[in-house]
N, C-alpha and C positions, 0 to 999 in steps of 0.2 A: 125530532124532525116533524111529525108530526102537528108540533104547535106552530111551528115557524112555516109551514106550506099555506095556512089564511093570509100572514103577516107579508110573505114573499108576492103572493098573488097580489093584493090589493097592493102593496107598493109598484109590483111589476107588471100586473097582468093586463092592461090597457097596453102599457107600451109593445111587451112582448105579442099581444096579438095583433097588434097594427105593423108591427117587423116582418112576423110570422105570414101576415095575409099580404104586404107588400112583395114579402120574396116568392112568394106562391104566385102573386103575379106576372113578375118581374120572369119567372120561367116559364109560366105558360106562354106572353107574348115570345119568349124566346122560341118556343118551341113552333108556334104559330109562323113567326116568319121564318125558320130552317122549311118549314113545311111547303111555304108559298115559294119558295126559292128554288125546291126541289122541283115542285108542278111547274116551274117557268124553266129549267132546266129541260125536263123532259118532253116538253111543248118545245123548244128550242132544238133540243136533237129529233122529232119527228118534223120539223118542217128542213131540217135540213137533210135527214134521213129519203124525203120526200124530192128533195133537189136531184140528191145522188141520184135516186131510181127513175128519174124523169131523165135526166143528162146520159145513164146508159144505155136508156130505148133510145134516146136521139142516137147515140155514136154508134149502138147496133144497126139503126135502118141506116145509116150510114155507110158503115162498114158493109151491109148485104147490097148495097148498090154498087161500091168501088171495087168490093172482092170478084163480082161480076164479071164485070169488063174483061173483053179477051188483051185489052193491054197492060193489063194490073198480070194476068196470068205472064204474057210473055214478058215483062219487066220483071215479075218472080221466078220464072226461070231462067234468064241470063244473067238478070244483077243475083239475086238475092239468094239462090242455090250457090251459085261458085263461093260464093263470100264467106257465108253460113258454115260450106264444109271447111274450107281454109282456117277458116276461125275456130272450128270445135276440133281439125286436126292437130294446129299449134293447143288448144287447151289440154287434150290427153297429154301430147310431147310434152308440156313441160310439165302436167301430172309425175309422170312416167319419170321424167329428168329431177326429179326434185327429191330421188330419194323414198319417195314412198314402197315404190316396186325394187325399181330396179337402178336407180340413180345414175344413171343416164338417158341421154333420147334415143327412143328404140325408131319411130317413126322418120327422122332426120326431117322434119318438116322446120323450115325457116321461115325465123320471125320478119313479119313486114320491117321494111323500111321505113324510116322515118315518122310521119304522121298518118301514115296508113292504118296502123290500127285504130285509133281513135275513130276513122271514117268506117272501118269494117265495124265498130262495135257499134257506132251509128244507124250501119244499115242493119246487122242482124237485128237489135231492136226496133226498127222500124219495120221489119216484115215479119217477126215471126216470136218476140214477145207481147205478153197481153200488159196495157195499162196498167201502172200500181192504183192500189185503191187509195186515195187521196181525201178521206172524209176528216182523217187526226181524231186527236183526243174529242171525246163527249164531252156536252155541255154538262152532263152527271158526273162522269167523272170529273172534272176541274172543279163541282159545286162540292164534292163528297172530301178534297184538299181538307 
């Protein structure tokens, strides 16, 4: 073996180092553009990152102007209390009716009629849940796929 590593070389060893420094290339520019791809990612989720926290101070000074008003308050107290309790009284009842406890309704509260629930789940989320956070998947994560 010994005699045949000159004999191998000079027949292969131009080729084999022009392979060898091609593929050495061929992964650093590889790894070059994962890298730029990452920093345009990351740049991508802070200017979005950026939007979010600007659109929550907008909805907060917002929201501290309209929570204000004495007619936000009494439109919270006539529509938005009666509704809220009605709607979290049927939620235990049918807890309660469903076999968890006690498998039937202890409270006897009756389900709205018709499309009334759909408008009671309207209003309680309209006065007394908070916004979902709506940002989705990262520009990093979908890059890291």
């Amino acid at each position: 073996m010994p005699f045949l590593m000159p004999i191998i070389n000079a027949l292969f060893g131009g080729a084999l180092q022009s392979l060898l420094k091609s593929w050495l290339d061929y992964k650093a520019s590889t790894a070059a553009t994962k890298e730029a791809g990452f920093a345009l990612a990351v740049a991508a989720d802070q200017a979005n990152l950026a939007a979010v926290a600007s659109a929550e101070i907008q909805i907060d000074a917002m929201k501290v102007q309209v929570y204000g008003t004495p007619t936000y308050r009494i439109v919270t107290l006539l529509v938005g209390i009666p509704v809220a309790l009605h709607f979290s009284l049927v939620f235990v009842d049918t807890i309660l009716a469903s076999g968890f406890l006690f498998g039937r309704p202890l409270l006897g509260v009756p389900n709205p009629p018709g499309e009334y629930p759909t408008f009671e789940w309207a209003i309680v989320a309209s006065f007394f849940l908070v916004h979902a956070v709506g940002v989705g998947t990262s520009n990093v994560a979908r890059w890291m796929k």
